[in-house]
N, CA, C and O atoms as a GROMACS GRO file, in nm:
protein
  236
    1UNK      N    1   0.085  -0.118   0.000
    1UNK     CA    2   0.000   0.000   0.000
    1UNK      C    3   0.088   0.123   0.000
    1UNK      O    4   0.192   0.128   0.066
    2UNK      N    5   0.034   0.243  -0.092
    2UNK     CA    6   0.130   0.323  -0.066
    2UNK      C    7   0.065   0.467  -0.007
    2UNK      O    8  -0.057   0.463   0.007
    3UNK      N    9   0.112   0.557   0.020
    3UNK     CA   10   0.047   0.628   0.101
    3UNK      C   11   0.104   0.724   0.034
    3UNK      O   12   0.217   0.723  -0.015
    4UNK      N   13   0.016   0.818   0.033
    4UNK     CA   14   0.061   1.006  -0.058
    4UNK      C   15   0.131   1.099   0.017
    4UNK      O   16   0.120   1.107   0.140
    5UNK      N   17   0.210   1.176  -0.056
    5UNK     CA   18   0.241   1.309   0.116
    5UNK      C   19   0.156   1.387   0.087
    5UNK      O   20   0.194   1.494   0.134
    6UNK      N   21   0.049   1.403   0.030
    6UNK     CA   22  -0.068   1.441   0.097
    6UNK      C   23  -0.116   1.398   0.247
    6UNK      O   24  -0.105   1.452   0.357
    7UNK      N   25  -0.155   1.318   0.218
    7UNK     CA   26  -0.195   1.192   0.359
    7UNK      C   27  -0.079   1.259   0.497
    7UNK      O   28  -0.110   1.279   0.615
    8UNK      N   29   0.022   1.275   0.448
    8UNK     CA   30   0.167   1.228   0.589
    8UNK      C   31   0.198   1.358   0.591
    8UNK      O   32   0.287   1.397   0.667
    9UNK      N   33   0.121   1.456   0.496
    9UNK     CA   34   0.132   1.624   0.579
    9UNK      C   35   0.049   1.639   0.660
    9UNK      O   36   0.063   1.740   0.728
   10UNK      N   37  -0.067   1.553   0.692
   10UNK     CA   38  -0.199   1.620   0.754
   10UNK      C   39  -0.153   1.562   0.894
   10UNK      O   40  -0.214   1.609   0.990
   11UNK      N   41  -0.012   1.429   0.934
   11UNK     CA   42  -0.007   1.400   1.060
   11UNK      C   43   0.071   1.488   1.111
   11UNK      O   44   0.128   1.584   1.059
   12UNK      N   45   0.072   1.439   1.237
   12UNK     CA   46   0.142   1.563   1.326
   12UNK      C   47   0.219   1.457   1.378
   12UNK      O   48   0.173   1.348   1.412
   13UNK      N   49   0.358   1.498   1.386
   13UNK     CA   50   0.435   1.444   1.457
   13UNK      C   51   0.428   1.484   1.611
   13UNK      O   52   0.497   1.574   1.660
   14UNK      N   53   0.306   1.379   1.705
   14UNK     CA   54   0.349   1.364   1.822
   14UNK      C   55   0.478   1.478   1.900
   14UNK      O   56   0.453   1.586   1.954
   15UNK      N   57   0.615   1.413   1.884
   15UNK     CA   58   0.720   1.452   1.949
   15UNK      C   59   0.768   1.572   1.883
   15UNK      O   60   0.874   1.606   1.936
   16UNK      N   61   0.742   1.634   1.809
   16UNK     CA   62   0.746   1.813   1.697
   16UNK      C   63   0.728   1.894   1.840
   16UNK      O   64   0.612   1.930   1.864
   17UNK      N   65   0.801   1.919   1.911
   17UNK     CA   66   0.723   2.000   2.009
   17UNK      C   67   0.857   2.084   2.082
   17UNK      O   68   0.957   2.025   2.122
   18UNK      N   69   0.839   2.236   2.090
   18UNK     CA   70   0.916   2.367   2.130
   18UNK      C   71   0.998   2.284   2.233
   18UNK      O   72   0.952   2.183   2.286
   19UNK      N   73   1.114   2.328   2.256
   19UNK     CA   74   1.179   2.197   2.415
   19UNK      C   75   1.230   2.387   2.480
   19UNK      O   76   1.303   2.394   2.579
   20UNK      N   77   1.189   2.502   2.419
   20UNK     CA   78   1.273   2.601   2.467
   20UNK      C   79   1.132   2.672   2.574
   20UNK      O   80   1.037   2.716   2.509
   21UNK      N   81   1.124   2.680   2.704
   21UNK     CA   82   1.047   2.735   2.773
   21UNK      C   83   1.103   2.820   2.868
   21UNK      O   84   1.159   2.787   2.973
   22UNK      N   85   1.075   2.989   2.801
   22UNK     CA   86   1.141   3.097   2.873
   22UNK      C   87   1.165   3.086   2.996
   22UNK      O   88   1.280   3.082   3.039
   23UNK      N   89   1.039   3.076   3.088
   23UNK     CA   90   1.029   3.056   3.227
   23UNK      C   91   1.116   2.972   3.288
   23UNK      O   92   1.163   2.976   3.402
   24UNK      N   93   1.133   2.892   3.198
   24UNK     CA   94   1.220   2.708   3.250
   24UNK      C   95   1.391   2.766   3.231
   24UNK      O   96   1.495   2.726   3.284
   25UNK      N   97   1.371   2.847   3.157
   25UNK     CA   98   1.496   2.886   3.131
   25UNK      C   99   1.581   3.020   3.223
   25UNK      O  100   1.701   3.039   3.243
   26UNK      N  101   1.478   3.087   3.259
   26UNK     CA  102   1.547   3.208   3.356
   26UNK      C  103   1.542   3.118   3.507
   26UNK      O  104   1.630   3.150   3.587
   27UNK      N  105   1.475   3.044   3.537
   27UNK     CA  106   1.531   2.940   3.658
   27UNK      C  107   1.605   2.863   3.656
   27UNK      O  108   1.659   2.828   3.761
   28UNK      N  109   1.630   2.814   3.553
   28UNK     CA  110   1.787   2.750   3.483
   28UNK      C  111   1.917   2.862   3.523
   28UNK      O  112   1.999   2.831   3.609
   29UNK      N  113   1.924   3.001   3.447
   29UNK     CA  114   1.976   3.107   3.517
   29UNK      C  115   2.010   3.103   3.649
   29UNK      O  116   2.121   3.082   3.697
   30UNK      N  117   1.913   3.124   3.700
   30UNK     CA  118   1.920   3.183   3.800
   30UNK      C  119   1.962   3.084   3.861
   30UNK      O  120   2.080   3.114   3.874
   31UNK      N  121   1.946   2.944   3.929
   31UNK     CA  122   2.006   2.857   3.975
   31UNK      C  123   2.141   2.788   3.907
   31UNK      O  124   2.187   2.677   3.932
   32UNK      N  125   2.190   2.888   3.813
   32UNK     CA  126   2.293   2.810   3.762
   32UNK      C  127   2.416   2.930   3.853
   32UNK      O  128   2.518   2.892   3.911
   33UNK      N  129   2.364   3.078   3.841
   33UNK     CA  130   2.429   3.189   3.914
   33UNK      C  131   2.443   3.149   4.046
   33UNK      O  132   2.548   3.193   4.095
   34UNK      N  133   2.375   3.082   4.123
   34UNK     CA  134   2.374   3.084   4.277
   34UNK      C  135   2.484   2.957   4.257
   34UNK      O  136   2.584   2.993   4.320
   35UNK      N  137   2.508   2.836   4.202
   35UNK     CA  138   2.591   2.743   4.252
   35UNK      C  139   2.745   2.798   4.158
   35UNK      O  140   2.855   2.742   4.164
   36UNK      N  141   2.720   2.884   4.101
   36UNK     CA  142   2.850   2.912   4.069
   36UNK      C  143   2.906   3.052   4.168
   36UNK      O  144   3.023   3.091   4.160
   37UNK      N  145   2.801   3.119   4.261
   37UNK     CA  146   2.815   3.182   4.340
   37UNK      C  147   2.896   3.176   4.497
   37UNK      O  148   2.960   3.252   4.569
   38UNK      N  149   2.828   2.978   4.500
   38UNK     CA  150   2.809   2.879   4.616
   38UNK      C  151   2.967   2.839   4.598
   38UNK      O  152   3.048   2.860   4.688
   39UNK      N  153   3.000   2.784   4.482
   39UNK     CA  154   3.128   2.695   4.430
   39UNK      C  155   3.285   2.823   4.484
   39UNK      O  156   3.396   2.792   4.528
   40UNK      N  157   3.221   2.975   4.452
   40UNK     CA  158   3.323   3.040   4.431
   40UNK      C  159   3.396   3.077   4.547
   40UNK      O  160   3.518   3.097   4.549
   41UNK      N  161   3.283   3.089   4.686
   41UNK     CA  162   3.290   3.117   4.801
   41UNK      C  163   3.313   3.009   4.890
   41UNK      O  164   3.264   2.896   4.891
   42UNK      N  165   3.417   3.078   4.982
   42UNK     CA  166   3.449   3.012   5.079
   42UNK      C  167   3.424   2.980   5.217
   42UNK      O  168   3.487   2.908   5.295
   43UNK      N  169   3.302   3.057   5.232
   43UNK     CA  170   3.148   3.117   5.332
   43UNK      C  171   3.050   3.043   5.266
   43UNK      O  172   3.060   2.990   5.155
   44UNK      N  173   2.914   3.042   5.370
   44UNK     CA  174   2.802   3.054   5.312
   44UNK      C  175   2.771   3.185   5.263
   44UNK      O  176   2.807   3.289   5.318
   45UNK      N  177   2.703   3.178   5.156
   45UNK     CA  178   2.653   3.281   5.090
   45UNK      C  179   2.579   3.347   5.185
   45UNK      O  180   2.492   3.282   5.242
   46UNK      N  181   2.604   3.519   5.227
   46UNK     CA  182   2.514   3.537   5.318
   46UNK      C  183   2.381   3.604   5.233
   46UNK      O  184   2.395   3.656   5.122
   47UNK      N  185   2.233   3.593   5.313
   47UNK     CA  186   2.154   3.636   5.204
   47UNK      C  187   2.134   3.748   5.128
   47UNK      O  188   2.053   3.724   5.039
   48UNK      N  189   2.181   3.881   5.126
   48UNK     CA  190   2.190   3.965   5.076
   48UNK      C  191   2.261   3.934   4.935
   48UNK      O  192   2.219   3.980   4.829
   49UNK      N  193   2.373   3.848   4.947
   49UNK     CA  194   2.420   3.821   4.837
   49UNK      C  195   2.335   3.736   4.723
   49UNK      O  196   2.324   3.742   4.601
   50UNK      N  197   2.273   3.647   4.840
   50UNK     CA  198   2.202   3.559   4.782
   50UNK      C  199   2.055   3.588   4.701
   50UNK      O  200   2.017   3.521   4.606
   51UNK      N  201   1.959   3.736   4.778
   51UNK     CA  202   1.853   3.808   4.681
   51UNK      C  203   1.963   3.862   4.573
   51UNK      O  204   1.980   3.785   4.480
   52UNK      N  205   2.010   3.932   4.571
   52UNK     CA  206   2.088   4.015   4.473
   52UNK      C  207   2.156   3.920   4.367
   52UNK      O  208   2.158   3.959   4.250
   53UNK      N  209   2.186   3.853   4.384
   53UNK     CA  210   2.171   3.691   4.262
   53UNK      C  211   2.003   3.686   4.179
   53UNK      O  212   1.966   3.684   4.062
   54UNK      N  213   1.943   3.683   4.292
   54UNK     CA  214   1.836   3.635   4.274
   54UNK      C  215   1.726   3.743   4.200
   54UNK      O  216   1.620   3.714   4.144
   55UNK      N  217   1.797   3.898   4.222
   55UNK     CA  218   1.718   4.018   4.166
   55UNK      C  219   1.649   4.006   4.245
   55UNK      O  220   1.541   3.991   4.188
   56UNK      N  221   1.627   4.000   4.397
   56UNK     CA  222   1.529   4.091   4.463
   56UNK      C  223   1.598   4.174   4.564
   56UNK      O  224   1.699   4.143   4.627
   57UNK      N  225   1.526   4.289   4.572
   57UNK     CA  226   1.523   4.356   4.591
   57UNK      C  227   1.552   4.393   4.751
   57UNK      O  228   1.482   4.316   4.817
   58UNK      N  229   1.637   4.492   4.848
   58UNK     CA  230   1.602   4.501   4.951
   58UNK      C  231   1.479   4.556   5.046
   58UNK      O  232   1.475   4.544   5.168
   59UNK      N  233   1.410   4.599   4.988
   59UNK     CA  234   1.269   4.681   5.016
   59UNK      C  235   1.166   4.610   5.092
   59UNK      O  236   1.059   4.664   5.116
   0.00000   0.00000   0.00000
């Protein structure tokens, strides 16, 4: 049997799917900054350092 690419344009490949998710990705960031923050220091990170990694704010 043979099948048209008519036919095999109309499927959807299942696994076709974005793997890039902004959100997923600035927490990727951001937890990638704190253990290279963690690695560099010879202290615990005290938390001031640790919002200011993190972009928040002192307020």
């Amino acid at each position: 049997m043979e099948t048209s690419g008519a036919s095999e344009a109309r499927v959807q490949d299942q696994f076709d799917v974005s793997l890039e998710d902004a959100d997923l990705l600035g927490e990727v960031e951001l937890t990638t900054s704190l253990i290279i923050a963690a690695s560099e220091s010879e202290e615990h990170l005290p938390q001031d350092v640790i919002d200011e990694l993190l972009g928040l704010s002192g307020d």
